[in-house]
DRENDO-1510 file (C-alpha; in Angstrom, 1 decimal, always signed):
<recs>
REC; n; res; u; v; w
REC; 1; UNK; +69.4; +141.9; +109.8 .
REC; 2; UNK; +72.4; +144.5; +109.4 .
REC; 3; UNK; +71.2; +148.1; +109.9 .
REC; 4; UNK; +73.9; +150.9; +108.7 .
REC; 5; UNK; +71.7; +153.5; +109.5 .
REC; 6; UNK; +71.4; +153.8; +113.3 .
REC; 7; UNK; +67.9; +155.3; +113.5 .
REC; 8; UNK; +67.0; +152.4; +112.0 .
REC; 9; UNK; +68.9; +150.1; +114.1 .
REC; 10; UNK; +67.0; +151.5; +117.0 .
REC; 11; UNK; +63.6; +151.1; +116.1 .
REC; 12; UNK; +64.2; +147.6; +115.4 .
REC; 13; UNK; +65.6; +146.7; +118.5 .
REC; 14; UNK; +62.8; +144.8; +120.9 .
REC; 15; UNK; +61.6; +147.3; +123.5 .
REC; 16; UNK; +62.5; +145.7; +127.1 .
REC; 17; UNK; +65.5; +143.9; +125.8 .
REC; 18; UNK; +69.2; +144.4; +126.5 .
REC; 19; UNK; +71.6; +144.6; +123.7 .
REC; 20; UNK; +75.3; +143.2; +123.4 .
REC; 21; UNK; +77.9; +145.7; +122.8 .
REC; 22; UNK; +80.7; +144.2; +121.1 .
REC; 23; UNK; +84.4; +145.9; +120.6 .
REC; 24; UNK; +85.5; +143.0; +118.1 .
REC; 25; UNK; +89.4; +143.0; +117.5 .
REC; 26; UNK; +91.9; +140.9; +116.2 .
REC; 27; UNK; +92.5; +138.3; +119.1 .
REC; 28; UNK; +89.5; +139.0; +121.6 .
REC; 29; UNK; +85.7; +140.1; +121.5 .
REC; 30; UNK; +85.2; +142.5; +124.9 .
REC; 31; UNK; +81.1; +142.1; +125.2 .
REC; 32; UNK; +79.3; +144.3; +127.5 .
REC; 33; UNK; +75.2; +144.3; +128.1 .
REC; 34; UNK; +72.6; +147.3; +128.6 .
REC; 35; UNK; +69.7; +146.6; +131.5 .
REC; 36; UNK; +66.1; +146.0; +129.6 .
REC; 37; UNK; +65.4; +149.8; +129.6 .
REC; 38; UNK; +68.2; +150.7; +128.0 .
REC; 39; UNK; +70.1; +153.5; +129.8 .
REC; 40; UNK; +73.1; +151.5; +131.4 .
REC; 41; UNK; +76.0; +149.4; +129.9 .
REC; 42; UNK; +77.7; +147.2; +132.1 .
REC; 43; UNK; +80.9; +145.2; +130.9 .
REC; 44; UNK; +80.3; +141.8; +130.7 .
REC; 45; UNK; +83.3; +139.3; +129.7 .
REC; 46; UNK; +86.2; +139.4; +127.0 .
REC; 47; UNK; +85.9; +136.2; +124.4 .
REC; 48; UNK; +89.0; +134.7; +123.2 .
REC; 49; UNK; +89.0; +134.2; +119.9 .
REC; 50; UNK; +89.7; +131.3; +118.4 .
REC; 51; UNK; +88.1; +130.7; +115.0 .
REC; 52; UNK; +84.6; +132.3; +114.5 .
REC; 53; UNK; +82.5; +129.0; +114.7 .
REC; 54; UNK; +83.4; +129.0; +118.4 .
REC; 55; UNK; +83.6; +132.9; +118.8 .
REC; 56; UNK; +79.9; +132.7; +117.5 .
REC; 57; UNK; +79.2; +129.8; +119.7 .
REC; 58; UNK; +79.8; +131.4; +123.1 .
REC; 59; UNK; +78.4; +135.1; +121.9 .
REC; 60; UNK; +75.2; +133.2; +121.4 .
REC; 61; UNK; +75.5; +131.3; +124.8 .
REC; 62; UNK; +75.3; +134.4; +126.3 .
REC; 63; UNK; +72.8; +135.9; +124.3 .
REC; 64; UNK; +70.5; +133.4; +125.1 .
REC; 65; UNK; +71.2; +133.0; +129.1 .
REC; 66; UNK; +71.1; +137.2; +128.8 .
REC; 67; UNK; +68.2; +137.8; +126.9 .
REC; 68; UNK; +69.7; +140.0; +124.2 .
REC; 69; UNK; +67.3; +141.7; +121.8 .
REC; 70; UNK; +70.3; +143.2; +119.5 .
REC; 71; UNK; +73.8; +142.9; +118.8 .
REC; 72; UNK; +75.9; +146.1; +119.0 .
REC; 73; UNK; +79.1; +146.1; +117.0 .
REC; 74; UNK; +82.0; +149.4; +117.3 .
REC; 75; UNK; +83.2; +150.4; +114.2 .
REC; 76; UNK; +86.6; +151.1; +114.4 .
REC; 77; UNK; +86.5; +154.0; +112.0 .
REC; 78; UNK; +90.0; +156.0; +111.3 .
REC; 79; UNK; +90.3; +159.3; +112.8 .
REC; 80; UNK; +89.5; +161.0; +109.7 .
REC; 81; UNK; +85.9; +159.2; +109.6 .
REC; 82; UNK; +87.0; +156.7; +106.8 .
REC; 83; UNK; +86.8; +152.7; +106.8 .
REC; 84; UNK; +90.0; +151.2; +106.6 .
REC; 85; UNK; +90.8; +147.1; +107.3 .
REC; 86; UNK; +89.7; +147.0; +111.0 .
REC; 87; UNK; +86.7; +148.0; +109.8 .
REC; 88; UNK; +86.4; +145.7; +106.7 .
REC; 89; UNK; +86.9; +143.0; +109.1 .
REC; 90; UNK; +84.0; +144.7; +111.9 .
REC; 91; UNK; +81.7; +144.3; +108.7 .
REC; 92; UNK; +82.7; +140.8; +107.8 .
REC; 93; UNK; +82.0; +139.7; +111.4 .
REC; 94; UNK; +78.5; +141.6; +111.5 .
REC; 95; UNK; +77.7; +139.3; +108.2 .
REC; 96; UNK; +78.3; +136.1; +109.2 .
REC; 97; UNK; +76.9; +136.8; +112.4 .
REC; 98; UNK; +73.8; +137.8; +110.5 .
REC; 99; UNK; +73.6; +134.1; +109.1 .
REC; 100; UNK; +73.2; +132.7; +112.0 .
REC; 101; UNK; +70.3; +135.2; +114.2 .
REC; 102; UNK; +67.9; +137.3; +113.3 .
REC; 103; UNK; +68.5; +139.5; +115.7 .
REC; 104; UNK; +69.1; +143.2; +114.5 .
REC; 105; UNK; +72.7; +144.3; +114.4 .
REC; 106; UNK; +73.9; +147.7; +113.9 .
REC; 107; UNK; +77.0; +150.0; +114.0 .
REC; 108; UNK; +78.6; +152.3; +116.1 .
REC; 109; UNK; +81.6; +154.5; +116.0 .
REC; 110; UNK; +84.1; +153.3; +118.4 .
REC; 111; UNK; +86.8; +156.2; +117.6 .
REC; 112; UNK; +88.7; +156.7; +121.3 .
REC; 113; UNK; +86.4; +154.2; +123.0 .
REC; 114; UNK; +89.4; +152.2; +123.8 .
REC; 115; UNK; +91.5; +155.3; +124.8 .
REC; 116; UNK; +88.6; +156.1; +127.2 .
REC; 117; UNK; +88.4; +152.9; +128.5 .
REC; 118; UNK; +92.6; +152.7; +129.7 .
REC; 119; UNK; +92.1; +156.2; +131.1 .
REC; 120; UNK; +88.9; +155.2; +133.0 .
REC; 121; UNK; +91.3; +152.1; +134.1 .
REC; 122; UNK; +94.1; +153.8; +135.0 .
REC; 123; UNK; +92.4; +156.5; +137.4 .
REC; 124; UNK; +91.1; +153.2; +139.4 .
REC; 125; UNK; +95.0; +152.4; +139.5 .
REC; 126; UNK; +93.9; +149.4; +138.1 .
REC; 127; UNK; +97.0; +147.0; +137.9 .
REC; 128; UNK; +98.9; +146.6; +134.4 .
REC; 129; UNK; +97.9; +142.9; +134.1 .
REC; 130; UNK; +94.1; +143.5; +134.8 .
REC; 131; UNK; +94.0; +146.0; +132.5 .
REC; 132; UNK; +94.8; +143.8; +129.8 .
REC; 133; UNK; +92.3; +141.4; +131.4 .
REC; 134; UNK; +89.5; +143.7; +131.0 .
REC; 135; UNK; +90.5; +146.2; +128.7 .
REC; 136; UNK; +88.0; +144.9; +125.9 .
REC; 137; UNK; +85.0; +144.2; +127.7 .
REC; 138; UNK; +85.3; +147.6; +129.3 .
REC; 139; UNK; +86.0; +149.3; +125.9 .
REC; 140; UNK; +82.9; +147.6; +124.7 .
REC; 141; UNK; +80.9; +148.9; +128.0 .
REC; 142; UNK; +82.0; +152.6; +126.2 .
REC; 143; UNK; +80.6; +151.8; +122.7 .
REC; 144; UNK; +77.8; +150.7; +124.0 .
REC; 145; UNK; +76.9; +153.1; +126.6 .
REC; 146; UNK; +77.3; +156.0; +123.8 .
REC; 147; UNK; +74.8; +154.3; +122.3 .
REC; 148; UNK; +72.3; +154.0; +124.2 .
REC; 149; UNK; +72.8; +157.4; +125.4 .
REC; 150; UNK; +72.0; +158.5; +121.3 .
REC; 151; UNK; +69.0; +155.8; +121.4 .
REC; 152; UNK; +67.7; +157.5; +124.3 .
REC; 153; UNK; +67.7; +160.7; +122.9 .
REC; 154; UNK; +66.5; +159.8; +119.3 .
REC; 155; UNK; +63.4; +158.2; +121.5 .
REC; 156; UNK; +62.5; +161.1; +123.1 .
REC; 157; UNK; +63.7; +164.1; +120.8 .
</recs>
């Protein structure tokens, strides 16, 4: 099921289950996983996309092998706060992933996550070509992190 509303997004994810973050672009899906407790995001691997049978294929590999409890999608909203096409096509993913789990799968706002991610690279003096390797998964490791930091909160506020 597709929650819009975060709060509800987070009570429906299992207790003691990790979640997949997922910064889903044009060419790759960068997927990073929490721990069961929810308070860490570690980057995991960047898909290659190929056509969305097989991009669905190996997310659900590791969903399985990883446990995941919910599926974690950045929304790459415009500056402004509005949805443009990037985030038309975020949606379209989240929906035909839905056909296929029941897992819960929610939103979050992804604005920068990227720009955070190359800065956090860079001050490791990570190589030009490695950064593009790892970019995405490391972007998604931001989404979901800020995530969980919010879940954490909303569980105990």
């Amino acid at each position: 099921m597709i929650y819009d509303d975060f709060e509800a997004f987070t009570a429906a994810v299992p207790s003691l289950s990790p979640i997949a973050g997922l910064d889903f672009g044009d060419k790759t899906v960068g997927v990073a996983i929490s721990d069961r407790m929810g308070t860490v995001a570690t980057p995991l691997e960047t898909i290659r996309r190929k056509k969305f049978t097989l991009d669905a294929e190996k997310l659900f590999e590791i969903v399985k092998a990883r446990e995941i409890g919910a599926l974690l999608l950045g929304l790459p909203r415009n500056m402004d706060g509005t949805e443009g096409p990037r985030c038309q096509k975020t949606r379209a993913f989240a929906r035909n992933l839905s056909q296929l789990t029941d897992l819960p799968i929610g939103f979050w706002d992804e604005r920068l996550s990227t720009v955070a991610a190359e800065r956090a690279l860079l001050e490791a003096d990570t190589s030009r070509k490695r950064r593009s390797e790892v970019i995405d998964h490391v972007a998604a490791s931001y989404i979901l992190q800020g995530a969980l930091d919010r879940m954490r909160h909303l569980k105990t506020g």
